[in-house]
N, C-alpha and C positions, 0 to 999 in steps of 0.2 A: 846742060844746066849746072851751074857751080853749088855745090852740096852747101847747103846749112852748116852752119858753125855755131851759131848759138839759138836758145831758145827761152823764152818767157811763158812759164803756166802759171795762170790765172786759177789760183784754188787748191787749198793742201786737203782734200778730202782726201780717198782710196785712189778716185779715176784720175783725180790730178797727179797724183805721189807714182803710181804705175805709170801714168803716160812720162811722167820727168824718169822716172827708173828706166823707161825702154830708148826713152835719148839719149842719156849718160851712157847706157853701157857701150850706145855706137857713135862714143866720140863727142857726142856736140856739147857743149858749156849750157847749164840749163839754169837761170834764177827763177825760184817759184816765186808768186807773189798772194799775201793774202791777209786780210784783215786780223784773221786770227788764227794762227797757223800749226796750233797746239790746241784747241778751243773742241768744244762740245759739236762736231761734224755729224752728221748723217751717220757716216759709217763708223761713228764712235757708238754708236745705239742700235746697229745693225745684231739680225738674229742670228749672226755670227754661220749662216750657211753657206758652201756654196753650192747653188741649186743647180747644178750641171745638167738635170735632167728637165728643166722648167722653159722646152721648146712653147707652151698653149699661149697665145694671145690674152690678152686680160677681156678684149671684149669679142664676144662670141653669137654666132647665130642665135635669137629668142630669148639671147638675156636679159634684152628690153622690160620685158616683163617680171622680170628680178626686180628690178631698182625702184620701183612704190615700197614693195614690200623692204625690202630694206632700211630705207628712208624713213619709215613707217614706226620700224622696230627700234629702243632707245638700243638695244643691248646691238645692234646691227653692224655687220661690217663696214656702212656706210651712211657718210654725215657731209651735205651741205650747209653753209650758213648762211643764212636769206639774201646778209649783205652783200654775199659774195656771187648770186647767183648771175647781175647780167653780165659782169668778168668772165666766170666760168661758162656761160652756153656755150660760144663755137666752141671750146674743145671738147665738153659735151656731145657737140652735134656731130663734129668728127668722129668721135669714139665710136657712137652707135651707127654712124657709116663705114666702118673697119671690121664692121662684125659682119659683112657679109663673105658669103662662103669662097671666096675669090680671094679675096683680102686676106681671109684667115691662111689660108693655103701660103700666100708671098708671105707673109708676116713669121709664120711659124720657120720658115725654109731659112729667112735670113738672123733670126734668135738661135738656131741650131748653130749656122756657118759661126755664130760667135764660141756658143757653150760645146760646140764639138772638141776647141781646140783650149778650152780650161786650164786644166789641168798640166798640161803639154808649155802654155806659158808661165803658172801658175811655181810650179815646181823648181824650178830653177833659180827664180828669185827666191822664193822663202828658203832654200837653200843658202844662199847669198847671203841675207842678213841675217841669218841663224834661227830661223823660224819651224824648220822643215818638222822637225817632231810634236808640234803644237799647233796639227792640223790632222783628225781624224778620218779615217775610212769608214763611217759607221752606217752613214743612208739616215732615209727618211721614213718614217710610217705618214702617211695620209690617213688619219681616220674616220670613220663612218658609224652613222645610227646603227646599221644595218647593211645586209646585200644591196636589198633594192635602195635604199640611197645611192650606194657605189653606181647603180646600174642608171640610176639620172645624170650620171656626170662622164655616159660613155661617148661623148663626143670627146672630151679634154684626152681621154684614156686610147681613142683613136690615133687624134692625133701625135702623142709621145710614141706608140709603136709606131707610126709611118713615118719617124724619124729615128728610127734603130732605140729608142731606148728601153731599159730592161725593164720590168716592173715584179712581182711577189706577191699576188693575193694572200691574206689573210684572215683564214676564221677565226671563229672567239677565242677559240682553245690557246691557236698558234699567237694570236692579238696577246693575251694576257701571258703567255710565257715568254715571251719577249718584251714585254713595257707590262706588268704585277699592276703599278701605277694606276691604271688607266680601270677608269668603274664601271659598274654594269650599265652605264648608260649607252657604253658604246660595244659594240658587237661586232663590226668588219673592219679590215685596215688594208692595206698596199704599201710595201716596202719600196723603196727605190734607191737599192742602193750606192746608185752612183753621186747619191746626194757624199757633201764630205761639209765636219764640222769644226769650228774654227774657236780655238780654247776661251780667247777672250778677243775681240774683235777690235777695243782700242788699244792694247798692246801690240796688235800686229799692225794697224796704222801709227802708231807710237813707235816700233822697231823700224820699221821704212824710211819714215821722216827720220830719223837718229843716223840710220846708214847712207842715205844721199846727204845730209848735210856733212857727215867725218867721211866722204867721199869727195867731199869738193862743190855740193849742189849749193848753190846761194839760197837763203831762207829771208823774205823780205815781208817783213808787218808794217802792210798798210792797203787801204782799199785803194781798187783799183777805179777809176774815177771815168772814163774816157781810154778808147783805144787811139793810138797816134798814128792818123796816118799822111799819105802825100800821093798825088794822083791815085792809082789802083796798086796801091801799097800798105800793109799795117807795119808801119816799122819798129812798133813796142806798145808802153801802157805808159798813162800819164794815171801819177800817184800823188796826195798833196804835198809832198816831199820834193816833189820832180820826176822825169823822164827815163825810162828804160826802155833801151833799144833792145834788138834783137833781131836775127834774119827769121826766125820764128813765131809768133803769136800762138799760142792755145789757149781759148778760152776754155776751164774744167770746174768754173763754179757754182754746178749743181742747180739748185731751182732760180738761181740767180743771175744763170747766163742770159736768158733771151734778154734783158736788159743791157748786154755791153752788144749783144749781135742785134738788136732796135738798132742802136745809134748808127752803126755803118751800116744800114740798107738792109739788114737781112732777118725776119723776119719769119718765129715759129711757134706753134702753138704748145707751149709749155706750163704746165700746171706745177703748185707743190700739191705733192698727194701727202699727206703730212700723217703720218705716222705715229700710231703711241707701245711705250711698253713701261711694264714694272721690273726691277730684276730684285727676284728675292734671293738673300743672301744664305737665308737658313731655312733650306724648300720643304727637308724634310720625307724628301722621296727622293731615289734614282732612276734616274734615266737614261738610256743606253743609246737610245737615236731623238733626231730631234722631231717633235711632235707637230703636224699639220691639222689641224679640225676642219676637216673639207668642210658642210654645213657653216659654220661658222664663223669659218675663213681668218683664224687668226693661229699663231704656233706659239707650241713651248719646246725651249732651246736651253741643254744642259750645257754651261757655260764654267770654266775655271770660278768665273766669280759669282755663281750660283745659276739660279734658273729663271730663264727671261721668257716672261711673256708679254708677247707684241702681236698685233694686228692694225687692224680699223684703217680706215681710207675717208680722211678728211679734208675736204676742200674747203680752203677759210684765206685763202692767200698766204703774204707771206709774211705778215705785222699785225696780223688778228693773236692776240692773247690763247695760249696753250687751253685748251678745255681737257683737264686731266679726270673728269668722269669719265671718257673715253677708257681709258686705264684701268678707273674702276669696275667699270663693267665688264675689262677684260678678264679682270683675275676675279670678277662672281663665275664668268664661264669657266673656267679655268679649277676653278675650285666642284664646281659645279660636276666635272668630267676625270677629274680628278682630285677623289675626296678626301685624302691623306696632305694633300699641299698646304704648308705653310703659308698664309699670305701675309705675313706681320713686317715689320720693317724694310720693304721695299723702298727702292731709288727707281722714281717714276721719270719717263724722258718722252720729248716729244719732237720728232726732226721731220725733215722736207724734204720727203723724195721726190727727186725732178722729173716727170710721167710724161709723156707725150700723147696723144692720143691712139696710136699705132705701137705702142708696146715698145718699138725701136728707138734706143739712142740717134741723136743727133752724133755723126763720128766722122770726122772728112776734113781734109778741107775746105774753106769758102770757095763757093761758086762766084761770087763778085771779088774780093780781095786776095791779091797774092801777097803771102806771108802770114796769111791767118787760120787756123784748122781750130776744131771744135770737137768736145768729147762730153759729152752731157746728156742729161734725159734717159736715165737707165732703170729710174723708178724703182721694182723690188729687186733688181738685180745688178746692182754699184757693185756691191763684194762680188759678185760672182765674177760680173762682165769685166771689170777694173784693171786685171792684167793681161787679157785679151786685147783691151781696149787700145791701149798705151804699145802694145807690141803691132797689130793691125796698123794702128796710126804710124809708127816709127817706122813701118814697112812701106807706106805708101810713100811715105817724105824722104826715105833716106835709100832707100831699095826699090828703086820700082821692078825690077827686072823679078822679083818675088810674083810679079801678077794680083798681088792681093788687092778686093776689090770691094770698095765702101760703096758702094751705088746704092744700095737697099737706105742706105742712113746720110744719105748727105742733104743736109738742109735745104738742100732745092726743091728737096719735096713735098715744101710747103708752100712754094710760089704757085 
């Protein structure tokens, strides 16, 4: 088979920018294309982590019985909007058929095969573009009311050891001498320190896009409209501008793909999980790891450009108007948990993470078209997976004699 030569990604977020960084550096001619390719992304809002250790499925045996309660609570980690609800059932219904203990088991195995090899791809690039010191070793605290809350969430804490990873109980004593910060509301925590944290998260998507384009990478502002193809061929993007060929296609635009992969036949259950955070510029307190509120389900993330706290998981689609109470309520919790924090002048943001209902990226090739491959659906973990993502794909396209094997994520798994 005649090697690829050039390549068209569709989406200058994190996973588009690493999948174009892992084709460039083996040769092939790569134009990105995207509406707005400096613009307010996902991973410009991201909590700047990468969660290496964050093998747990999102949905789990008996969490069925979570989501009233949730739903219920305004301060809650979770918000439907009515409008939105006959959209959102099937993937709804799938989710809570992913929670079974079979499921969880394939699901967690093939999130590891990603976050195993992190780091390992991760390292070489931020070296590359001159990033490499503006990337922390510090870990995460997960924290907790108490012990027995920790001891409700031993199925999550099961599953991270049966995939090697390390974790750090800690007491109050140890909890408060390591994060001061943190008030007497909370009392137990878990270190994990293979978490690693990321200074300012749109400057390191800012430094990427900067080094592939004074690399040679084409940067094309425009939507992409229709994929072009000719019998079982994508042979580029049609843009209102005109046509861009390519021996390549990747589509990497986030909650936005299943809409170019509709049109040619292929078809996936993708939600945005839409996301809020504030970032305070003058917090007020220091933080040495980045903070998880397991109860609560939202984190605070010590950032070059202050202290971001993000959570919540809203389903509104993808043109329903930002509801930035979500935000508010994050930083009452916040303040709530930590009662020293600043919360005055925040820059409130709200973006669309691309979720699946199985926790796994869409990553592969098409099963119906040759010349098209797909990288999307990565939900809370874009930054993490993003340079995994782009080197696994690079490997299947350009290397196969590598063995690496996208089967776990290839969109056929939704036929």
């Amino acid at each position: 088979m005649q090697q690829p030569k050039s390549a068209i990604v569709v989406g200058a977020g994190m996973v588009g920018l690493c999948c174009a960084y892992a084709l460039h550096i083996r040769g092939v001619k790569v134009t990105i294309v995207d509406r707005d390719p400096v613009g307010d992304k996902t991973s410009y809002g991201n909590a700047g982590a990468l969660a290496i250790s964050e093998c747990v499925p999102h949905s789990l045996p008996g969490q069925i019985w979570s989501i009233p309660k949730w739903l219920l609570d305004p301060m809650g980690p979770l918000s439907i909007r009515p409008a939105h609800i006959p959209q959102f059932m099937p993937w709804l219904l799938a989710y809570l058929g992913h929670s079974r203990k079979k499921n969880v088991s394939h699901i967690a195995k093939a999130l590891q095969a990603i976050n195993g090899r992190v780091s390992a791809d991760y390292d070489p690039m931020l070296k590359a573009i001159g990033y490499a010191g503006k990337v922390r070793d510090k870990g995460c605290i997960r924290v907790y009311d108490d012990y027995k809350s920790f001891k409700l969430s031993a199925q999550e804490w099961d599953i991270r050891k049966q995939h090697g990873q390390h974790f750090e109980l800690l007491g109050e004593a140890e909890l408060r001498r390591m994060e001061p910060a943190i008030g007497q509301a909370k009392s137990f925590g878990v270190l994990q320190p293979q978490w690693r944290i990321i200074d300012d998260p749109k400057a390191l998507v800012g430094s990427l896009r900067e080094w592939l384009v004074s690399h040679g990478v084409a940067l094309v502002t425009a939507n992409v409209d229709a994929l072009v193809t000719q019998d079982k061929r994508v042979l580029g993007v049609k843009t209102p501008a005109g046509e861009h060929f390519s021996d390549i296609t990747l589509v990497a635009a986030g909650a936005w793909s299943k809409q170019l992969a509709k049109q040619v036949g292929e078809m996936c259950l993708l939600e945005s999980e839409r996301g809020y955070n504030t970032t305070l510029p003058y917090p007020n307190i220091a933080l040495s790891h980045e903070l998880l509120f397991a109860e609560q389900m939202f984190a605070v993330s010590p950032l070059t450009v202050g202290v971001r706290v993000g959570g919540a998981s809203e389903f509104a689609g993808l043109t329903a108007a930002p509801n930035f109470k979500r935000s508010d309520n994050l930083l009452a919790l916040a303040k709530r948990y930590l009662p020293d924090l600043n919360t005055e002048n925040g820059q409130q943001w709200m973006g669309h993470r691309p979720s699946t209902p199985d926790s796994l990226p869409v990553l592969g090739p098409s099963v119906k078209w040759q010349g098209l491959s797909y990288a999307f659906g990565h939900a809370h973990l874009g930054m993490t997976q993003a340079a995994s993502s782009g080197q696994m794909l690079a490997e299947v396209l350009l290397e196969p004699d590598k063995g690496t094997d996208l089967t776990a994520y290839s969109i056929g798994r939704f036929i």
